[in-house]
C-alpha positions in Angstrom: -14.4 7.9 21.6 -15.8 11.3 21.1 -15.0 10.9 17.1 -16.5 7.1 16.9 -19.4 8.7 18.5 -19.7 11.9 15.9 -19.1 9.5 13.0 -21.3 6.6 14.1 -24.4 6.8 11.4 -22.5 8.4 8.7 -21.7 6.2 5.6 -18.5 6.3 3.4 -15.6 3.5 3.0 -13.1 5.1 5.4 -15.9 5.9 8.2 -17.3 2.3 7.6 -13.4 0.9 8.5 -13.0 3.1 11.7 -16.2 2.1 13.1 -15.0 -2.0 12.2 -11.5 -1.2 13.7 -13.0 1.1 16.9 -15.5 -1.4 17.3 -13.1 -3.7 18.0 -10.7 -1.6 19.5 -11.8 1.1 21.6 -10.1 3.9 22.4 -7.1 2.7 20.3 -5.0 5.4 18.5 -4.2 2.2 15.6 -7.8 3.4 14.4 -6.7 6.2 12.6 -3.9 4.5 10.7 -7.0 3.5 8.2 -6.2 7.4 7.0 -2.5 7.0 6.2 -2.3 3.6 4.5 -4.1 2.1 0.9 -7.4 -0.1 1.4 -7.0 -2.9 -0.9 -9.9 -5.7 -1.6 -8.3 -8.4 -3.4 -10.3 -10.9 -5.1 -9.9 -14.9 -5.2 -7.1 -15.7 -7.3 -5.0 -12.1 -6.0 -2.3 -11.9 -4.3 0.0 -9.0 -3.2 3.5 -8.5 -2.0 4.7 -5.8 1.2 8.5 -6.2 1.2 10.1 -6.2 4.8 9.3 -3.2 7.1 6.0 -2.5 5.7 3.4 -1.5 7.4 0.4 -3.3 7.0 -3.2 -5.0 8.3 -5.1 -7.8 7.0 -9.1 -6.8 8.3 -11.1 -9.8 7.1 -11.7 -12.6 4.8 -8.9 -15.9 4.0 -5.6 -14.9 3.6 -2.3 -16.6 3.6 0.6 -14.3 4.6 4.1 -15.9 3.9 7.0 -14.5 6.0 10.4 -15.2 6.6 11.1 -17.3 9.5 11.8 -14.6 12.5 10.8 -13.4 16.1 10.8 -9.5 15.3 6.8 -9.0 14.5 6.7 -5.2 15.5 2.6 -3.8 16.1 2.0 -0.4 15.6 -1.6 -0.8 17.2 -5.2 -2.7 17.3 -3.5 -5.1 19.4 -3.6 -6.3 23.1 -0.1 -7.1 22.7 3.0 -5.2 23.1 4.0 -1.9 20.8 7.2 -0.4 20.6 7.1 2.3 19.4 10.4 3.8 19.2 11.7 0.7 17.4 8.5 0.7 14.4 9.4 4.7 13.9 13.3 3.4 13.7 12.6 0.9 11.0 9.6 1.3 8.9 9.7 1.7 4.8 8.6 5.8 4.2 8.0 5.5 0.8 4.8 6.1 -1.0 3.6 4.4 -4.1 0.3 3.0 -6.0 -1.2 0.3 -3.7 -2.0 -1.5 -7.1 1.8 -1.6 -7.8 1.4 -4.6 -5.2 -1.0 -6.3 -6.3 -0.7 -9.4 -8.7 -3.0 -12.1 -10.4 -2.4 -15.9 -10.2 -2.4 -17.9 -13.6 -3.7 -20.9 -13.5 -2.1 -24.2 -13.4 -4.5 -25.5 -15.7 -2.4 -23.6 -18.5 1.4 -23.9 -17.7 3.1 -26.8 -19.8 
């Protein structure tokens, strides 16, 4: 809380997201995983894929997030709901890449024959 409070007025992209994600979780450690993961903005018509054990958060706007049919959800944080820990370290993907490596664009229907 001591940081959110420091930080409060300042403006930059990554202080703007901790203030969003503090603001609406206090006091949650999840805050600071805005410092170890890409920011992507897609735009209408984008779409991405995260293969399985990826960590990831959606923040705001429409989104549509297709998944295989399963129970095993794991949260890391900025949740009310339950986070284990030792089984997220256990299986999570470690490998770095571009975040725009992930990204792709739609194509109209309009177009295909």
């Amino acid at each position: 809380d001591t940081l959110a409070v420091r930080i409060k007025d300042t403006t930059d992209l990554q202080i703007d997201l901790f203030n969003k994600v503090h603001g609406e979780f206090p006091g949650d450690v999840g805050c600071f995983v805005i410092y170890f993961l890409n920011h992507l903005t897609l735009q209408p018509g984008q779409s991405m894929y995260l293969g399985p054990n990826v960590p990831h958060a959606y923040l705001s706007g429409d989104c549509v997030e297709c998944m295989a049919n399963s129970d095993n959800v794991v949260r890391a944080g900025l949740t009310p709901k339950l986070i284990d820990t030792d089984t997220l370290v256990g299986m999570l993907e470690y490998r770095c890449g571009p975040a725009e490596d992930r990204k792709f664009t739609g194509k109209s229907s309009e177009n295909v024959e």
